[in-house]
Every structure is written in C-alpha cells, then in structure tokens.
Legacy VTK file of the C-alpha trace (Angstrom):
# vtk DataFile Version 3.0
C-alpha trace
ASCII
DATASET POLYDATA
POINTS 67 float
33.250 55.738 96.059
33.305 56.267 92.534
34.941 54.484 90.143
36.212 57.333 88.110
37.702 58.665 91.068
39.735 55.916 91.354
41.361 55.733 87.652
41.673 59.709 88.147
44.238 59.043 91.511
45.636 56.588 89.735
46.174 58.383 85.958
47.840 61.713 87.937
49.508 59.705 90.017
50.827 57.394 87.413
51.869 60.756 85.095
53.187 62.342 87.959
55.971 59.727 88.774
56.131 59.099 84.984
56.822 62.867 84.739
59.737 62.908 87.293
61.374 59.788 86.820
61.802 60.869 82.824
62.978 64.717 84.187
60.539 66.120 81.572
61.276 69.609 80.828
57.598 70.710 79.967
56.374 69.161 83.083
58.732 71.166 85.383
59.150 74.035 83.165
54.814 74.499 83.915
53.702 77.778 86.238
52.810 75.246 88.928
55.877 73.317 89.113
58.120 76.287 88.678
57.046 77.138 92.257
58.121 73.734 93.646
61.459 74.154 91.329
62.262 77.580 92.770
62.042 76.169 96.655
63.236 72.318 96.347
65.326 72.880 93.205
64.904 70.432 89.941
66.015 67.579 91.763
63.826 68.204 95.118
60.666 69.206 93.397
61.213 65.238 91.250
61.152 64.083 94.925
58.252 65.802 95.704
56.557 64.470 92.462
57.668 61.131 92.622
56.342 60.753 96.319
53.410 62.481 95.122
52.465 60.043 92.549
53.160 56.781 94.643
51.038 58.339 96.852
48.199 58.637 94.806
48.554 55.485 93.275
48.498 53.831 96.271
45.501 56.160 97.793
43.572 54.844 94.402
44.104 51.181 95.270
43.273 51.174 98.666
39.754 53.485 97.632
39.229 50.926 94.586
40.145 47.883 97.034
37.248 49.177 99.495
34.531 49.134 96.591
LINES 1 68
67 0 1 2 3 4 5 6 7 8 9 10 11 12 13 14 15 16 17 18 19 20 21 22 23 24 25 26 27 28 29 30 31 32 33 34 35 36 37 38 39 40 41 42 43 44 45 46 47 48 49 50 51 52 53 54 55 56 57 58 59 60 61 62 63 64 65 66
C-alpha cells in the first residue's frame, strides 16, 4: 500500500470531522453536501460527515499499520 494513500484517508478524514464538528457553512453550503443537507438535514448530513471521517481515519491506520 502506498504511503500517500494513507495520509490522503487520513487528511479527508481528519477535514471531514473537522468540517462537521465546527458546522462550517462553506463546507455544507458545497453542491455535494447540499445533497446530503436536503435528505438528512444540517444536523444529519454532520452525522454522516462525522462518521465519515472517523471512518477514514481509522481505515488509514489500520492500511498504514499493515505496511
């Protein structure tokens, strides 16, 4: 596996908890979010984000713990 795979899961996941723990209004005002907005709502798309990035945190570890 490469390495820069690794930091990459664990940048977006890092930003993406970052992101929805801090309720940042450019993040979930974005084209891509919107969509995840319009069905969970504001607070159920930060969910979705926050569960998101903890899971790609923890996918990057567990990759970067098999090297």
């Amino acid at each position: 596996m490469n390495i820069f795979l690794i930091i990459i899961f664990v940048l977006a996941g890092v930003f993406s908890l970052l992101s929805s723990v801090k309720n940042f209004d450019w993040f979930f005002n974005n084209s891509k979010a919107k969509s995840f907005v319009k069905i969970f709502g504001r607070n159920g798309a930060r969910i979705f984000y926050s569960i998101l990035g903890i899971f790609m945190i923890i996918l990057g570890l567990v990759l970067g713990f098999k090297l």
